[in-house]
C-alpha positions in Angstrom: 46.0 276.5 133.7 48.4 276.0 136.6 47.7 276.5 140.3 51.2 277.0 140.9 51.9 279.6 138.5 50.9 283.4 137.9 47.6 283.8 137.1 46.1 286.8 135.1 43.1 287.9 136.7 40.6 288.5 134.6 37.2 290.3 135.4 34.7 289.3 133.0 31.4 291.7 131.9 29.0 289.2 130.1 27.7 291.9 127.9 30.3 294.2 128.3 34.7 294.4 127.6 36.5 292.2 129.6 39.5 294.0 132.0 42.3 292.1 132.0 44.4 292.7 135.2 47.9 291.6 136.1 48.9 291.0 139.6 47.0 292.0 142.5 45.3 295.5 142.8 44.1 297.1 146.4 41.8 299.7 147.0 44.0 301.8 149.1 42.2 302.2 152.7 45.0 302.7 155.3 47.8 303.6 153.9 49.7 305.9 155.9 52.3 304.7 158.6 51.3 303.4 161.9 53.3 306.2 163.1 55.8 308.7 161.5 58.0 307.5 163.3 58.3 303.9 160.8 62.6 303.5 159.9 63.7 303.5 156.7 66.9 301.4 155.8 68.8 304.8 156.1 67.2 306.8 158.6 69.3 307.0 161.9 67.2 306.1 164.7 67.0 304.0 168.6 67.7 300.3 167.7 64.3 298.8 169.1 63.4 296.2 171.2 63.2 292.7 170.0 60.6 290.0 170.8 61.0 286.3 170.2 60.7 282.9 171.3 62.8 280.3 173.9 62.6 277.3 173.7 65.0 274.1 174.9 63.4 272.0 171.9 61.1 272.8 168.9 60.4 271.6 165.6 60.5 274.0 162.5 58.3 272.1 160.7 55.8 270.7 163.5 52.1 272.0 164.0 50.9 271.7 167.6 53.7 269.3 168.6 56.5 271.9 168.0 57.4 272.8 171.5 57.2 269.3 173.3 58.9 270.7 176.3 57.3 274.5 176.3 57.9 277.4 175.1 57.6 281.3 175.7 58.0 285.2 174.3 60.6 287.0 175.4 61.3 290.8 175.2 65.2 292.1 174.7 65.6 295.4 175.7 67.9 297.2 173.2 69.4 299.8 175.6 71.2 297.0 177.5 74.1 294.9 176.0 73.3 291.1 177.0 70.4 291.9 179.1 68.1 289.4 180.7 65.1 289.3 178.6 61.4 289.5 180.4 59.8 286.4 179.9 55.8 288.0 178.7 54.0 284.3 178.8 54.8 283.0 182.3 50.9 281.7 182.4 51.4 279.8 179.8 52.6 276.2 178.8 54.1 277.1 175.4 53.5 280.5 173.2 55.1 281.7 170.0 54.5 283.1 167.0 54.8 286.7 168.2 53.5 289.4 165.7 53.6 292.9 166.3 50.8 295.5 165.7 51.4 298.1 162.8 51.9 300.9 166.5 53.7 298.4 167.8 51.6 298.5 170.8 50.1 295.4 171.3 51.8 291.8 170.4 49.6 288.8 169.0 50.6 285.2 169.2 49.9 281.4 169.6 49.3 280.3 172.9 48.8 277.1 175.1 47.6 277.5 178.4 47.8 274.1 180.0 49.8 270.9 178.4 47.3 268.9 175.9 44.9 272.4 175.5 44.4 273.3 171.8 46.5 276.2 170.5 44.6 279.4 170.4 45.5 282.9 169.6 46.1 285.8 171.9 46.9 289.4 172.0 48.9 291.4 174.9 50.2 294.5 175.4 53.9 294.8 174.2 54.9 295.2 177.8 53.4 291.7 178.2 50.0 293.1 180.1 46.4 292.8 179.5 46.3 289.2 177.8 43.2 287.8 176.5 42.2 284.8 174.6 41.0 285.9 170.6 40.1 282.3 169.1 38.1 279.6 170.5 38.8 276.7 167.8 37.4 273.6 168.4 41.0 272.5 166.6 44.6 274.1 167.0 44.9 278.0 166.2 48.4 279.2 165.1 50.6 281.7 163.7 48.3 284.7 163.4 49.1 287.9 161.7 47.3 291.3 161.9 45.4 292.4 158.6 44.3 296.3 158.0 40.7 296.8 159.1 40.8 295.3 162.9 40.8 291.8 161.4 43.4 289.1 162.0 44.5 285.9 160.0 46.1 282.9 161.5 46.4 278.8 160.9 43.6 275.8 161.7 44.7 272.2 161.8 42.3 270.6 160.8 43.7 267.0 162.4 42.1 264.3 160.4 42.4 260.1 161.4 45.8 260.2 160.9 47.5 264.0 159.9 46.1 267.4 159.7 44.9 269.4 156.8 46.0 273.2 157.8 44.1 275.5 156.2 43.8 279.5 156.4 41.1 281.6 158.3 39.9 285.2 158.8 38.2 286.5 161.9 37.8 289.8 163.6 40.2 291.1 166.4 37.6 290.1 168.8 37.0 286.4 167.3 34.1 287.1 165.4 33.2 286.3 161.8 35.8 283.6 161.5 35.3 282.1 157.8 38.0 279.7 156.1 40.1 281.5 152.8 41.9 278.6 151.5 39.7 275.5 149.7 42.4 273.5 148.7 44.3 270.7 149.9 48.6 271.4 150.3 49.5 271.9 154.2 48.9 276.0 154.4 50.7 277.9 156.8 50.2 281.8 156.7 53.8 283.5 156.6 53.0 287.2 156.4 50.7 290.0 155.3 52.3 291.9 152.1 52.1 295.9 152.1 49.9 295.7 149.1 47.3 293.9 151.3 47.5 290.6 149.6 48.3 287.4 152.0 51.8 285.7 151.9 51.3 282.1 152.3 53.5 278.7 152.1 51.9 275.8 150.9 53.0 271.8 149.3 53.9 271.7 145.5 51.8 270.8 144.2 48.7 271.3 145.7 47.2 268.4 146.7 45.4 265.4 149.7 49.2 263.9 149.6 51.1 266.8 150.9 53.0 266.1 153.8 55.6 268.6 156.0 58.5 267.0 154.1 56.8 267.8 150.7 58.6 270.5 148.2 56.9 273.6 149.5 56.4 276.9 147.3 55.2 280.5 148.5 51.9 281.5 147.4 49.6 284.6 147.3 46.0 285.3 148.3 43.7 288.3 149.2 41.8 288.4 152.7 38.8 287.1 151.3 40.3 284.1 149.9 40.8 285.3 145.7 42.8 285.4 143.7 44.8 282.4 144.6 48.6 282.1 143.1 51.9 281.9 143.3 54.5 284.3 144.6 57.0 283.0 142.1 56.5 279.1 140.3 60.3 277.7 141.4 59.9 273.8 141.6 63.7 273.0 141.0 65.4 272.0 142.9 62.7 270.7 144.8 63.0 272.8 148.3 60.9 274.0 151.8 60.0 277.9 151.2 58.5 278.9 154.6 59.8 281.9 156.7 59.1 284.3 154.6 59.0 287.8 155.2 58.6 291.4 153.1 61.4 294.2 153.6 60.9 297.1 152.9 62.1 297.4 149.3 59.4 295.0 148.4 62.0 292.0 148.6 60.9 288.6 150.1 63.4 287.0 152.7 62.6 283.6 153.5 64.0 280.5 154.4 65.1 277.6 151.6 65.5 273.9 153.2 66.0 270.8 151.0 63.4 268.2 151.2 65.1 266.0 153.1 66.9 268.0 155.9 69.4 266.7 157.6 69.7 269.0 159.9 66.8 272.1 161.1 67.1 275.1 159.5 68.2 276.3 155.8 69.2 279.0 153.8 68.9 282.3 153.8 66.5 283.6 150.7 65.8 286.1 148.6 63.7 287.5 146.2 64.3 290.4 144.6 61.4 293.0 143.9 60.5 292.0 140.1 62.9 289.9 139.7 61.4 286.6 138.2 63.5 284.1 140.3 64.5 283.8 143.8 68.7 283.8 145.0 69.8 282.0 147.4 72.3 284.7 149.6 75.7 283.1 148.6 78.0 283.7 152.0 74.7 283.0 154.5 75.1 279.2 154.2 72.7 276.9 155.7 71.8 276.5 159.5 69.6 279.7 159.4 65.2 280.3 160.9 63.1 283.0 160.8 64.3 286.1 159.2 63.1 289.5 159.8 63.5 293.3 159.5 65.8 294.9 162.6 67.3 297.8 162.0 68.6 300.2 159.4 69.6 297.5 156.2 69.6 294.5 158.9 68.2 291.4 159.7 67.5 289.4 163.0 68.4 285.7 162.3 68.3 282.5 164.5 71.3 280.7 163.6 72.3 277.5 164.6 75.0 277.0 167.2 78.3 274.5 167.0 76.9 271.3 169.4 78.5 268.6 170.7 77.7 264.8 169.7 73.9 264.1 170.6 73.7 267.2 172.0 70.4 269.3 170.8 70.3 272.1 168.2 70.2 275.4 169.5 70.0 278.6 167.7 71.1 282.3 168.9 70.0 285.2 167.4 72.4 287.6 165.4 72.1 290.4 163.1 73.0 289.7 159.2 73.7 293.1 157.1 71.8 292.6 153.4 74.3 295.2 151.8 77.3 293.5 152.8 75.4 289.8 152.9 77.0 288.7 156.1 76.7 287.7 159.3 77.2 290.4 162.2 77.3 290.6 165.6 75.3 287.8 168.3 71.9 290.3 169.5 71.2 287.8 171.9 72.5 283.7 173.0 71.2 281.3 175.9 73.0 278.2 176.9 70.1 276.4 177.4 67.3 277.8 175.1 67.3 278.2 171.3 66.4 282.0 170.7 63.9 282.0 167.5 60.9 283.6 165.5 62.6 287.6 166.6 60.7 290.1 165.5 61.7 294.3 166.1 59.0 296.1 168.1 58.9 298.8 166.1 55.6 300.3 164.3 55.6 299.6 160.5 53.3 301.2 157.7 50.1 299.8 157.7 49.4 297.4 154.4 46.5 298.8 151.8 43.1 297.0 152.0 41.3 295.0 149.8 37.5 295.6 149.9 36.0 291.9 148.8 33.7 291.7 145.5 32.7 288.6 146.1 29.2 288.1 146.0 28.9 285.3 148.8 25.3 284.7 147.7 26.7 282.4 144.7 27.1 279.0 144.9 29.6 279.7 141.5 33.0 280.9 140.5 34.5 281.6 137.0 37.2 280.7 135.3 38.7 282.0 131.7 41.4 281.1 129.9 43.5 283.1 127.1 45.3 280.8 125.5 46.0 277.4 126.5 48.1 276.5 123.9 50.7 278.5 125.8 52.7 276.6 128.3 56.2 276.7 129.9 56.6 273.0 130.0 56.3 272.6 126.1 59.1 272.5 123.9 59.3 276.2 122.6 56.3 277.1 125.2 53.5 275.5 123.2 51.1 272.8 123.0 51.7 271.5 119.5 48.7 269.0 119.0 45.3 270.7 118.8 43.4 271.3 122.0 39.2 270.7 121.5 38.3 270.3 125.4 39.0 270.7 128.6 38.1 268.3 131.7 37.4 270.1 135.1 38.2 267.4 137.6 37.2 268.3 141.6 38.5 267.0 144.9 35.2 267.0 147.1 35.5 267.7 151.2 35.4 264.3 152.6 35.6 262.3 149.2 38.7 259.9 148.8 38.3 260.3 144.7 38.6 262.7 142.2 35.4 263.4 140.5 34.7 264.9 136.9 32.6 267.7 136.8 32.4 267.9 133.1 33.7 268.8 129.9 34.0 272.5 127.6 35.0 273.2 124.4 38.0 275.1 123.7 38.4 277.8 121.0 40.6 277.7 118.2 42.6 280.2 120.3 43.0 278.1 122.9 40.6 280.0 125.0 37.9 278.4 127.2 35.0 280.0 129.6 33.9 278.2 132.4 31.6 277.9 135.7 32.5 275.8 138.9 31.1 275.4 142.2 32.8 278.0 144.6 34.8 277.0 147.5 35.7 273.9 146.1 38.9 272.9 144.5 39.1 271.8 141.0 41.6 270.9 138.5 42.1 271.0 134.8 43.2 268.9 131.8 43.3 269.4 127.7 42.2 266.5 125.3 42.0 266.5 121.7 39.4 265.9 119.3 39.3 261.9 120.2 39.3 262.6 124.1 43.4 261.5 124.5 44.9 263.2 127.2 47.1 266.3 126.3 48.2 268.2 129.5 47.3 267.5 133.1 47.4 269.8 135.7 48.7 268.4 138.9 47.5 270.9 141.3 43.9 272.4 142.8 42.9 275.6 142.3 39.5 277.2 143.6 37.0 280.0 143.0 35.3 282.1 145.4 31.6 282.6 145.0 30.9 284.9 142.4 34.8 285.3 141.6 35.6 285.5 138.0 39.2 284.9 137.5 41.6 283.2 134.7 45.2 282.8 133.4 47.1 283.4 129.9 47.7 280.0 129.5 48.3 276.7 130.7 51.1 276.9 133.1 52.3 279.9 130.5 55.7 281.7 131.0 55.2 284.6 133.5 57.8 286.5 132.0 55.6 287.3 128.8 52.5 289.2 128.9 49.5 287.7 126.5 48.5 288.9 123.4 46.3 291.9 123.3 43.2 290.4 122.1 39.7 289.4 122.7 39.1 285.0 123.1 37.3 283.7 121.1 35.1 282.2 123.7 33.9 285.7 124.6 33.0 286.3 121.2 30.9 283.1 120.5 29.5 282.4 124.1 28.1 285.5 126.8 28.1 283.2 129.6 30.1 280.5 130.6 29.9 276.6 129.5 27.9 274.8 132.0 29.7 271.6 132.9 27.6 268.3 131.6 28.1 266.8 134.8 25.9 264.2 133.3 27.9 262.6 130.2 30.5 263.0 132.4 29.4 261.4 135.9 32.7 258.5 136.0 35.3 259.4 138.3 38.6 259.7 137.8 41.6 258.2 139.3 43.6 260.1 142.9 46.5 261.6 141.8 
């Protein structure tokens, strides 16, 4: 079972059939446009207004340190051919991420007040008016995005003695309820919210306490509530920074590819298709590209980077790129000074569906099932050949510098195995044989919400094949899950 691959999720009934889902499902709960006035990639309408960040320097893969000299939001008027933009944040010492509300009313983003404050996130009107302060995080608050349902979801860095561990949170538009969503480590950084509710994340590949901002990086998925964790699509060659990423509205993903080892900021541009099973790089955008995002009609806004002199610092304009044609167009907007980044249309967009949680957040347990085991994508002809009889669950405690084994469970001549594990904590899985020799390892974390039952068809399986129609075996000979023997099974095993 592989964190970094499509899980099936799989609601179990003890006494009952088990409903086998594939992909995400949403209750549909706000639905309809923002407005009637939302474009479609043909319609004819007013090219909108655009806002984004200037900055003279910035970091695309820094946390709180990515504007060392400041930064601000900016709003282009659209009626105006090379207008002065309005600067919205002159309060502040540095603000960006700018995310617009599904009316396109109101504006949230990431700002620092005063030089050395923690980043904290704020909403204003789009004109710039009425700012106030959402977060109060003891730790930096970052790159929020709006979620159906008045509540919000942004970025913690959670700075440890030497780095910080970002993770994903949830709070109300007013700061309230603010709970974490993400339990494993891997460097999180929310991207976007996806029409069909779920939550469009980047996070290190694989999963784990060594991730670092140069780590391979691959696009994952995750409802509000913090289930149904997996990946948007399970690309690990070549080894690449997926970040940027943003939905159009064909269902495509547009983000930004980087090699590991830049040698210069920014990457290309992107793209994966709607169904399509692997992402494609857009052959005549090239590299030297940031934040992508819907404009107008079938365009883009893109920073791109600008020609420099020697030692001179990189600075990006931004310019529409047509998808149909897949080319660069015309400069929207250039500053000799500032890099122009993270543009965004201020124009109301449908609101996404809404996922009502059935977590029971009572529990102190999560489930996990799997179909088949045997079945893997990294085996010759996509299966384990030697015979599986267990599987190890290995977890990654809060605050613990080892992996620990929480146990062992049998698994079914099928391949299939049924298990409970404690919630909100990340675990990990490997297969022995019948002499305890190590088969398969998984190298990332995983986690289950309390009360969340979920599974996968196999073990890092091929996501273009659905499973067989059938019921495990481990259904049919156990009605509840193995309890781990936490006690045969106390030693601890090695840190990845």
């Amino acid at each position: 079972m592989q964190a970094g691959q499509p899980n099936f999720l799989v609601h179990v009934r003890v006494a009952g059939a088990i409903l086998l889902t594939i992909g995400a499902v949403a209750l549909a709960s706000g639905t309809k446009p923002a407005s009637s006035a939302s474009p479609s990639r043909s319609a004819k309408a007013a090219r909108p207004d655009i806002i984004f960040v200037q900055a003279a320097t910035f970091s695309d893969r820094g946390g709180s340190l990515r504007f060392p000299e400041g930064s601000r939001i900016a709003r282009l008027q659209s009626q105006t051919n090379h207008a002065v933009p309005q600067n919205l944040t002159p309060e502040f010492s540095a603000a960006a991420d700018p995310q617009v509300d599904f009316d396109a009313a109101r504006i949230l983003f990431s700002g620092q007040e005063t030089r050395g404050d923690k980043w904290q996130v704020w909403e204003m009107d789009a004109d710039g008016s009425h700012k106030r302060q959402v977060t109060r995080c003891a730790e930096d608050c970052l790159r929020p995005g709006y979620l159906p349902g008045g509540e919000i979801v942004f970025t913690i860095l959670d700075h440890k003695d030497d780095y910080s561990d970002p993770y994903l949170a949830v709070a109300n538009i007013d700061g309230s309820n603010l709970h974490r969503i993400t339990f494993s480590p891997g460097d999180w950084w929310f991207e976007t919210v996806l029409r069909d509710g779920r939550i469009l994340a980047s996070a290190s590949w694989p999963l784990s306490p060594a991730a670092h901002s140069s780590a391979p990086r691959l696009l994952y998925t995750l409802r509000p509530d913090g289930a149904a964790m997996d990946s948007l699509r399970c690309d690990h060659r070549p080894p690449s920074v997926r970040e940027d990423a943003q939905e159009l509205e064909d269902g495509s993903i547009i983000f930004i590819s980087t090699p590991v080892h830049p040698s210069q900021t920014g990457g290309e541009l992107t793209e994966i298709q709607r169904g399509a099973l692997a992402e494609n790089r857009i052959v005549s955008a090239g590299a030297g590209y940031l934040s992508p995002r819907p404009y107008f009609q079938n365009q883009l806004i893109v920073a791109r980077q600008q020609s420099q002199s020697h030692g001179a610092p990189q600075r990006f304009a931004l310019y529409s790129f047509d998808l149909q044609k897949q080319q660069i167009g015309p400069v929207i907007y250039s500053d000799p000074q500032l890099s122009s980044i993270q543009a965004a249309a201020l124009a109301a967009r449908p609101v996404p569906k809404k996922f009502w949680s059935t977590l029971n957040l009572d529990s102190k347990l999560g489930y996990f099932i799997s179909l088949d085991s045997y079945s893997s994508a990294d085996a010759p002809n996509g299966r384990v050949a030697a015979p599986i009889a267990q599987v190890r669950v290995i977890t990654h405690a809060s605050g613990e510098d080892r992996e620990r084994i929480l146990g062992q469970a049998p698994v079914e001549k099928d391949g299939s195995f049924y298990v409970e594990v404690p919630a909100d904590q990340p675990v990990r899985f490997e297969l022995l044989d019948a002499g305890g020799k190590l088969l398969v390892a998984e190298k990332s974390w995983i986690w289950a919400r309390p009360g969340e039952q979920r599974g996968c068809a196999g073990c890092h399986g091929d996501k273009a094949l659905a499973p067989e129609n059938r019921w495990p075996m481990t259904l049919k000979k156990f009605d509840t899950p193995t309890h781990l023997d936490k006690n045969e099974n106390a030693s601890s095993a090695k840190a990845n």
